[in-house]
DRENDO-1510 file (C-alpha; in Angstrom, 1 decimal, always signed):
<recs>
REC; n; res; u; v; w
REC; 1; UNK; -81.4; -78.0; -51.6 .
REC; 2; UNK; -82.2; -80.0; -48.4 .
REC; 3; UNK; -80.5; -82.7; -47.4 .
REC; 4; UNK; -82.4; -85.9; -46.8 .
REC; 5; UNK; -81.2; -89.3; -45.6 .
REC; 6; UNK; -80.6; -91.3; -49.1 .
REC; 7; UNK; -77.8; -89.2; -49.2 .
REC; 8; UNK; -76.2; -89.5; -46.6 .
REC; 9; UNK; -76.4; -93.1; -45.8 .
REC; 10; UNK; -73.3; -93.9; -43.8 .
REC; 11; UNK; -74.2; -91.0; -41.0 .
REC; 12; UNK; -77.6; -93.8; -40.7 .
REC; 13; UNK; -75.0; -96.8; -40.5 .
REC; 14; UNK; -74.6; -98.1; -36.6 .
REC; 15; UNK; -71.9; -100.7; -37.7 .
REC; 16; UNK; -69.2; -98.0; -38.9 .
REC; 17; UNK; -66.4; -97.5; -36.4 .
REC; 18; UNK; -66.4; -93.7; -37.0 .
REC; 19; UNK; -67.5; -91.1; -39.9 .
REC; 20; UNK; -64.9; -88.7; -40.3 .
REC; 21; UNK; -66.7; -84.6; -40.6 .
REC; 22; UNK; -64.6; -81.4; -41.0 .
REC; 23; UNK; -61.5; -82.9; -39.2 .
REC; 24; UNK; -59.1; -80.8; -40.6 .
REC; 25; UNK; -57.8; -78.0; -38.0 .
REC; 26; UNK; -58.3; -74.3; -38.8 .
REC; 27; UNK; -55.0; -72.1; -39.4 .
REC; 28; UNK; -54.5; -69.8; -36.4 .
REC; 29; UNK; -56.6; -66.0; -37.0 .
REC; 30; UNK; -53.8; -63.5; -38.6 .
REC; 31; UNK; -56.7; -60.6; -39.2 .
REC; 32; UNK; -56.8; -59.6; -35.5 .
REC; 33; UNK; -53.4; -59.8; -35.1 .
REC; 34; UNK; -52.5; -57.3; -38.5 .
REC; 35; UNK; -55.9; -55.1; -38.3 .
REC; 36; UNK; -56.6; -52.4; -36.6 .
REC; 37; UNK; -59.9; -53.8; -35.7 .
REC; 38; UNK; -62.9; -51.7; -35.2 .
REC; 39; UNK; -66.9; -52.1; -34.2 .
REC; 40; UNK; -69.3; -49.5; -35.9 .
REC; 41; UNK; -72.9; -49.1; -35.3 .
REC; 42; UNK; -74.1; -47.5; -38.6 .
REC; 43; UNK; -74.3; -48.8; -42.5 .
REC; 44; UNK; -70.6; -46.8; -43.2 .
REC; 45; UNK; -67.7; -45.0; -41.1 .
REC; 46; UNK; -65.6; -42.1; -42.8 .
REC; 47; UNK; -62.1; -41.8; -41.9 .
REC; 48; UNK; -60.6; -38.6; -42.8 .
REC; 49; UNK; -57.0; -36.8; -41.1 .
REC; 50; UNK; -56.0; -33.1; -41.1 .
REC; 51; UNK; -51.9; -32.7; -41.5 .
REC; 52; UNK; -49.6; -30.6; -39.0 .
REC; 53; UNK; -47.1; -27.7; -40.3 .
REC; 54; UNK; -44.3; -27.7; -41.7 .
REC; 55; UNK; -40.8; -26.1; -40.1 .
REC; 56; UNK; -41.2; -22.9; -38.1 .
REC; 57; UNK; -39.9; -19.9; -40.0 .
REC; 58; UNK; -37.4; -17.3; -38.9 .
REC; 59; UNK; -38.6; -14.5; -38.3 .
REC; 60; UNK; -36.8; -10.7; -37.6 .
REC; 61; UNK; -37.6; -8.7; -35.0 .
REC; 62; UNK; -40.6; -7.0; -35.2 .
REC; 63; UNK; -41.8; -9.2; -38.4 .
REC; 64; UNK; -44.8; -10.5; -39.0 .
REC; 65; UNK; -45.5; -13.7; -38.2 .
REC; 66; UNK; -45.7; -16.9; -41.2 .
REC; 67; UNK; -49.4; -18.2; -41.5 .
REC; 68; UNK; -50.0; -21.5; -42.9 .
REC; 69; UNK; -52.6; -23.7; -43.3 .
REC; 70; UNK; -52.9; -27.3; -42.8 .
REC; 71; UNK; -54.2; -29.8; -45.1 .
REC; 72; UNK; -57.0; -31.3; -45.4 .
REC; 73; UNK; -55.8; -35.0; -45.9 .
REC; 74; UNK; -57.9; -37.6; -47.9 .
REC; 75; UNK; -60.9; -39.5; -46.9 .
REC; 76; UNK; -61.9; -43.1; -46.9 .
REC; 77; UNK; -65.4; -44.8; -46.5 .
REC; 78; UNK; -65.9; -48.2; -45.0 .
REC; 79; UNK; -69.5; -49.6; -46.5 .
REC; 80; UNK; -70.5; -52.5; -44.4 .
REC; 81; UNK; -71.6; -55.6; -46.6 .
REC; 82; UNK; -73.4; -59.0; -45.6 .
REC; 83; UNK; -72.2; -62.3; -45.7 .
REC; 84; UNK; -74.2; -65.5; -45.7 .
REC; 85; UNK; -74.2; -69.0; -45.5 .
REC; 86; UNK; -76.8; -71.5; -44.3 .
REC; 87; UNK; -78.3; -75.2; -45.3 .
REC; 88; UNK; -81.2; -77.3; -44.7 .
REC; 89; UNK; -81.8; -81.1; -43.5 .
REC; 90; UNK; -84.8; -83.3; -43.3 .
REC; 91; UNK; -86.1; -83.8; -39.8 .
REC; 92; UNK; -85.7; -87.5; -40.3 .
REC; 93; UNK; -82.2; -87.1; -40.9 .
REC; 94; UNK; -81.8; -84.8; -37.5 .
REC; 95; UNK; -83.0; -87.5; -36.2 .
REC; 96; UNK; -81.6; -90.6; -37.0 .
REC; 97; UNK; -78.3; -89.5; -37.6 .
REC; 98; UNK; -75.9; -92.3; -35.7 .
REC; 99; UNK; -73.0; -90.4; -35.6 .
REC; 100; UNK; -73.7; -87.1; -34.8 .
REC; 101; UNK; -72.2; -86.0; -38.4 .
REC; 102; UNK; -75.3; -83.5; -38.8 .
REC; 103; UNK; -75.8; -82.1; -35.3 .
REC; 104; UNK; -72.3; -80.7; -35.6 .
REC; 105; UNK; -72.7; -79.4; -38.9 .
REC; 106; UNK; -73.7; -75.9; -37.8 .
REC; 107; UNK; -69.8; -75.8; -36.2 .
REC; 108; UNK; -68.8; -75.8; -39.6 .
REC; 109; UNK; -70.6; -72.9; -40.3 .
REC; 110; UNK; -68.6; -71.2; -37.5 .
REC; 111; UNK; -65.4; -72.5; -39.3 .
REC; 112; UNK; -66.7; -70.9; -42.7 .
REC; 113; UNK; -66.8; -67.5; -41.1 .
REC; 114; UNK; -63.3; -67.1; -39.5 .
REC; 115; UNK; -62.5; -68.5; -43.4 .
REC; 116; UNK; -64.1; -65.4; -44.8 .
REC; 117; UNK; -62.9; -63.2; -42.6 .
REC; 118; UNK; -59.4; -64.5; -43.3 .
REC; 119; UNK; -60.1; -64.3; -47.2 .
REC; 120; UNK; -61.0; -61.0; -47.3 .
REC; 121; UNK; -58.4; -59.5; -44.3 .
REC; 122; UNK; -55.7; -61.0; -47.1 .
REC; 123; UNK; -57.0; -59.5; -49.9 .
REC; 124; UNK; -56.1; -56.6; -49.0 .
REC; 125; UNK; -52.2; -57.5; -49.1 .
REC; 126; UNK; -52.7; -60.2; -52.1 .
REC; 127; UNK; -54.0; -57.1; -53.8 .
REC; 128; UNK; -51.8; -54.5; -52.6 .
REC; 129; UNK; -49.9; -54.1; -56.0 .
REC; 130; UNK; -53.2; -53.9; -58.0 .
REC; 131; UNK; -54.2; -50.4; -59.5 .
REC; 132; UNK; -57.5; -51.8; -59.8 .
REC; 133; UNK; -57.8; -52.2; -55.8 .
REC; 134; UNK; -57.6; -49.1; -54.2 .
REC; 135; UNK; -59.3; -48.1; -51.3 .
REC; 136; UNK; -57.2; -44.9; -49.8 .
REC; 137; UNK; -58.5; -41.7; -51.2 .
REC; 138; UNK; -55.3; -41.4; -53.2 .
REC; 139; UNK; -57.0; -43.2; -55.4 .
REC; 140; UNK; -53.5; -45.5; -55.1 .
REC; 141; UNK; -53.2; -48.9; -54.7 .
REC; 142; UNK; -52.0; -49.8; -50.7 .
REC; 143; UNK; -48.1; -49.9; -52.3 .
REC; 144; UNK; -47.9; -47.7; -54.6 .
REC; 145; UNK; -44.4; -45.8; -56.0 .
REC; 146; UNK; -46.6; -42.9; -57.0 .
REC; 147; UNK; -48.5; -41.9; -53.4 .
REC; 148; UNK; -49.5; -38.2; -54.4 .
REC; 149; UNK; -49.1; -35.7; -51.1 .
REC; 150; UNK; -52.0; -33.9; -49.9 .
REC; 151; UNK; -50.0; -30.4; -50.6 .
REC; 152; UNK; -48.7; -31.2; -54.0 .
REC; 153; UNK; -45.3; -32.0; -53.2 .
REC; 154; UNK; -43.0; -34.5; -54.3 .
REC; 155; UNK; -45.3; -38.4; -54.5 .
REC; 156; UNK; -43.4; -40.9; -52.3 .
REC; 157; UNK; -43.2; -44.5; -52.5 .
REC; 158; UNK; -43.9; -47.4; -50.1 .
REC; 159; UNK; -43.2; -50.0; -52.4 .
REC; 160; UNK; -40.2; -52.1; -54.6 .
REC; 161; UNK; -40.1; -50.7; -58.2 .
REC; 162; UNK; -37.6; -53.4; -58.9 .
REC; 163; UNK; -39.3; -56.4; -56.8 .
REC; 164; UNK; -36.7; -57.0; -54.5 .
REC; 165; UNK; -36.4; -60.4; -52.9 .
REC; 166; UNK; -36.5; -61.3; -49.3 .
REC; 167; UNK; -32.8; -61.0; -48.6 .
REC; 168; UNK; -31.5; -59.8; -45.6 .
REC; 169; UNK; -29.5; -56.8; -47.2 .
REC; 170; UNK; -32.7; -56.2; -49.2 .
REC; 171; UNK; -34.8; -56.0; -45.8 .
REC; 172; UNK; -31.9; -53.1; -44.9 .
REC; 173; UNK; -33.1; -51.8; -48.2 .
REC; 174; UNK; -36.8; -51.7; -47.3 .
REC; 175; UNK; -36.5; -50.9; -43.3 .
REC; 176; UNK; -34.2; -47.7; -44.9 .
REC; 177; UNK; -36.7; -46.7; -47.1 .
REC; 178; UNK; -39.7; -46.8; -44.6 .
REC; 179; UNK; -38.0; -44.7; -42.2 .
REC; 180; UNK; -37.4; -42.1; -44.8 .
REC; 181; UNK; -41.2; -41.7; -45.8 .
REC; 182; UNK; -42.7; -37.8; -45.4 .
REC; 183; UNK; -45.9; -36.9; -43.8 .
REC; 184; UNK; -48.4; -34.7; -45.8 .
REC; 185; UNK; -46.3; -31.3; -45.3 .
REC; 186; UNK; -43.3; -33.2; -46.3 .
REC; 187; UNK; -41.9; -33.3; -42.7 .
REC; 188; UNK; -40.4; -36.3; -40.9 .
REC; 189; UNK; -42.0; -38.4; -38.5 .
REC; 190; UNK; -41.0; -41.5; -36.4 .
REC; 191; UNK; -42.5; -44.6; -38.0 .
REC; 192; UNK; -39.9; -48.0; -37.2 .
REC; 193; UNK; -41.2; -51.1; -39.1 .
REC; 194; UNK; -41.6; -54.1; -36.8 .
REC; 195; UNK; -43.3; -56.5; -38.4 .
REC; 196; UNK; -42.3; -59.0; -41.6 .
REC; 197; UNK; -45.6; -59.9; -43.0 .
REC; 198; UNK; -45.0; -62.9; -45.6 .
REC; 199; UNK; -46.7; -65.9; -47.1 .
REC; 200; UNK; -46.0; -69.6; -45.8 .
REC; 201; UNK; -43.2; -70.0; -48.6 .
REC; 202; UNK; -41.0; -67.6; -46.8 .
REC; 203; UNK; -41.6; -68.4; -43.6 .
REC; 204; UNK; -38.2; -70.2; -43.2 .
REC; 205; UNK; -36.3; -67.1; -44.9 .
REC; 206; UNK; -37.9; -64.5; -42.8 .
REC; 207; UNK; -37.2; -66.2; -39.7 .
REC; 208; UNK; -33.6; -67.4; -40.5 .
REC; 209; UNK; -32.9; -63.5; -41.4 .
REC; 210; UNK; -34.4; -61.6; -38.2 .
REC; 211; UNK; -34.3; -64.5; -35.7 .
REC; 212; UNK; -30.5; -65.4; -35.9 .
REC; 213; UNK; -28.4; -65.1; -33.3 .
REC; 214; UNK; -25.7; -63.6; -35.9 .
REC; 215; UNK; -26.0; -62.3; -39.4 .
REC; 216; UNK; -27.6; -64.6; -41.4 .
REC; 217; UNK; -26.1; -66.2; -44.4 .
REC; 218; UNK; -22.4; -65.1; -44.3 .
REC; 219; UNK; -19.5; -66.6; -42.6 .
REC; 220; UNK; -18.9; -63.3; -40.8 .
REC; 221; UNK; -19.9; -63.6; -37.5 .
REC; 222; UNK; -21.5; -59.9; -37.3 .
REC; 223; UNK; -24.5; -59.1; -35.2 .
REC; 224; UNK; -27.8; -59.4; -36.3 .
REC; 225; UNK; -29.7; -56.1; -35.7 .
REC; 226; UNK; -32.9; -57.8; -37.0 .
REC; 227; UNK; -33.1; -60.1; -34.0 .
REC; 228; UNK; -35.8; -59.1; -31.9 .
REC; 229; UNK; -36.9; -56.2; -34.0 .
REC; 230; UNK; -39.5; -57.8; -36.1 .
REC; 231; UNK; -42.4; -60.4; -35.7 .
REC; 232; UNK; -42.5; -62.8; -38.6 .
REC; 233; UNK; -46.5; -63.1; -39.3 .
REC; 234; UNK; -46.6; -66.0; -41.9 .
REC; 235; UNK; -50.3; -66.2; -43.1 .
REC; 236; UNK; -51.7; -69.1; -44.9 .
REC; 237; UNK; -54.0; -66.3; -47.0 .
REC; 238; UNK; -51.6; -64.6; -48.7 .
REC; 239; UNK; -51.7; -66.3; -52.2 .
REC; 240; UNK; -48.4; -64.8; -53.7 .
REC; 241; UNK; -45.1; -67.0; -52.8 .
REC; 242; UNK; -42.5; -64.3; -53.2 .
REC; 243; UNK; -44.5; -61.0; -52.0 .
REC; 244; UNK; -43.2; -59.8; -48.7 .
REC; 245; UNK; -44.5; -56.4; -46.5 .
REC; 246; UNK; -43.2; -54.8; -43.5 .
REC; 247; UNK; -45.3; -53.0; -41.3 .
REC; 248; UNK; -45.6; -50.4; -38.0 .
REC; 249; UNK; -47.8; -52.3; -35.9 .
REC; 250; UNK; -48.0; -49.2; -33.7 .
REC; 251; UNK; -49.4; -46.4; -36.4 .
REC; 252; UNK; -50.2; -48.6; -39.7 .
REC; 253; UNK; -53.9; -47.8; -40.5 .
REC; 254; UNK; -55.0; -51.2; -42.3 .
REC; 255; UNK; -58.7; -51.2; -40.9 .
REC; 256; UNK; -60.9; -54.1; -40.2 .
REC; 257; UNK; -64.6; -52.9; -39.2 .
REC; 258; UNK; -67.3; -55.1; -37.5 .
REC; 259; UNK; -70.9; -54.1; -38.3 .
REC; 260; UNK; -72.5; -57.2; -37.1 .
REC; 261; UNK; -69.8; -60.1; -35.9 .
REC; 262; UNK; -71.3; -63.7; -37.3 .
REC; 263; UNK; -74.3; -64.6; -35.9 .
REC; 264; UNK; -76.2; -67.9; -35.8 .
REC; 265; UNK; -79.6; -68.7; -36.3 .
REC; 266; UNK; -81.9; -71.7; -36.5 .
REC; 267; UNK; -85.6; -72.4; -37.4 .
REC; 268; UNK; -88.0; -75.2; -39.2 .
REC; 269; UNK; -90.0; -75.1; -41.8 .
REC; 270; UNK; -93.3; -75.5; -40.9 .
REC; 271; UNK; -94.6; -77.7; -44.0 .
REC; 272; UNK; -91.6; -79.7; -44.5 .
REC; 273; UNK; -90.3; -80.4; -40.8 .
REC; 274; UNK; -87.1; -79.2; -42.3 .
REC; 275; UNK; -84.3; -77.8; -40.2 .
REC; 276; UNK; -82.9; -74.8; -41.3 .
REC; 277; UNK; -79.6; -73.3; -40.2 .
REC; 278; UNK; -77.7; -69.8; -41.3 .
REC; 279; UNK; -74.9; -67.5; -40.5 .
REC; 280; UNK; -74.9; -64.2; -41.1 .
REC; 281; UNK; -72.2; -61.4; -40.6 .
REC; 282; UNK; -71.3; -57.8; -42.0 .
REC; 283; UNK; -68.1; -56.1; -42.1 .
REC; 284; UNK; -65.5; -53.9; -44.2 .
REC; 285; UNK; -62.2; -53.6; -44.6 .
REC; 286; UNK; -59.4; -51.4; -46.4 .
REC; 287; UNK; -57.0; -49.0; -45.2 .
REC; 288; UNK; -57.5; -45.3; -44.4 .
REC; 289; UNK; -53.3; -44.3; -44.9 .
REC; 290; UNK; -50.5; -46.5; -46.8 .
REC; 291; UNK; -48.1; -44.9; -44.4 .
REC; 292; UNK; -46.7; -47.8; -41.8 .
REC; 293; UNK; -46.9; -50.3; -44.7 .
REC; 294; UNK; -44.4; -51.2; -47.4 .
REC; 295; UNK; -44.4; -53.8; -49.8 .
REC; 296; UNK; -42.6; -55.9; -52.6 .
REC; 297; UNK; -43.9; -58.1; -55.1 .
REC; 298; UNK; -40.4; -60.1; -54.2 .
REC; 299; UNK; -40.7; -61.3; -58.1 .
REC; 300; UNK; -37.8; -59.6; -59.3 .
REC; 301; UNK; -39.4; -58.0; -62.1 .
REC; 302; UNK; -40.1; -53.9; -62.3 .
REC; 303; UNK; -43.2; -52.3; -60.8 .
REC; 304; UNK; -44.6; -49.2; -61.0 .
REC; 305; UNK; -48.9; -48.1; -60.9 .
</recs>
């Protein structure tokens, strides 16, 4: 529908002080700062890994020497999707618009797009738990307690299968298991969480438990060995308000491509005189390993996919 000037008849109105438009502040980006963020020229990108070996083998003198193959890991496909958003306005109202409430509508357009972006980078840890959003070849959600290994060995978990709560023994709990999680031969490998990715609603608890001078909640006046070894990342997009992640900033694989980044266009219709304004963007987003992520639903309740 195009907007025309009957319905918007204070923008038209000289004797108002000021018309109010879009005043509320955008929350700071979180997407680049969680991503790996990527640019790709073509409809999809494939990412796919090949594991090492496992432990050298002794071997007598003289003996033949231990062949083994590596694995061929699993593969994930990025499809690149559109996004759009545009709207119309009578030439008259371009025009005789008093307090330049329509010339700065195609701003707002600009402000829907980080929004998407935003939406969708979150999704990916709002869903996290959801067997029905999977993106890893595993066919696994991102925290899983079932995470099969590429050579059949034991599956390993990087999630709570009793929803622990954000506590600071329970962050011992959670930094312990991280560390302990096997590559695809089943060898260790040095992967230190450094991040505490939570929504707003624990934003005070995360930062009272890593930020502390000294151990936090407890008369005893121990050291804190959280301070200064993670970054609390509260985001505004994560709809849960007890779920709670940790992450390797350095070697975590959550994936944020850029086909096109949002563009802006503008034209008139001929006929009408009508201005016409659109944004347009394409990306896709998932993760190509669950490795340097771990998550809890923080609900207290069991879990398992």
């Amino acid at each position: 529908m195009t907007a025309i000037r009957p319905q918007f008849a204070d923008t038209l109105a000289p004797e108002l002080a000021v018309v109010f438009f879009d005043r509320y502040e955008l929350e700071p980006e979180m997407m680049p700062s969680i991503f790996q963020v990527k640019t790709s020229d073509r409809d999809k990108e494939s990412e796919s890994a090949v594991s090492g070996f496992s432990l050298l083998q002794q071997t007598a003198e003289l003996g033949p020497l231990d062949y083994e193959d590596p694995n061929q890991m699993y593969k994930t496909t990025y499809t690149h999707l559109k996004y759009t958003k545009g709207f119309k306005v009578s030439q008259e109202l371009w025009e005789d618009d008093q307090h330049g409430i329509i010339k700065n509508l195609p701003a707002a357009l600009g402000k829907a797009a980080k929004r998407t972006t935003e939406y969708y980078a979150a999704s990916v840890l709002n869903n996290a738990h959801s067997t029905s959003y999977t993106s890893y070849g595993d066919a696994k959600p991102l925290c899983s307690t079932s995470h099969p290994r590429a050579d059949g060995g034991t599956a390993q978990s990087n999630a709570s299968s009793t929803g622990i709560t954000l506590t600071e023994p329970n962050l011992e709990t959670a930094r312990t298991a991280f560390r302990k999680v096997l590559d695809d031969k089943g060898q260790r490998f040095t992967s230190n969480p450094n991040a505490l990715i939570v929504p707003v609603d624990l934003e005070k608890q995360a930062n009272i438990i890593v930020n502390s001078v000294l151990r936090p909640g407890t008369a005893n006046n121990d050291y804190n060995m959280y301070k200064g070894q993670f970054s609390v990342k509260a985001w505004e997009y994560i709809t849960s308000t007890t779920a709670w992640f940790l992450a390797d900033m350095r070697n975590h694989l959550l994936t944020w491509y850029w086909r096109i980044r949002p563009e802006f266009k503008q034209d008139n219709a001929f006929d009408s005189d009508a201005a016409l304004y659109k944004t347009r963007v394409r990306f896709s987003y998932g993760w190509s390993d669950w490795r340097g992520m771990w998550g809890s639903k923080g609900d207290g309740a069991s879990y398992t996919d």
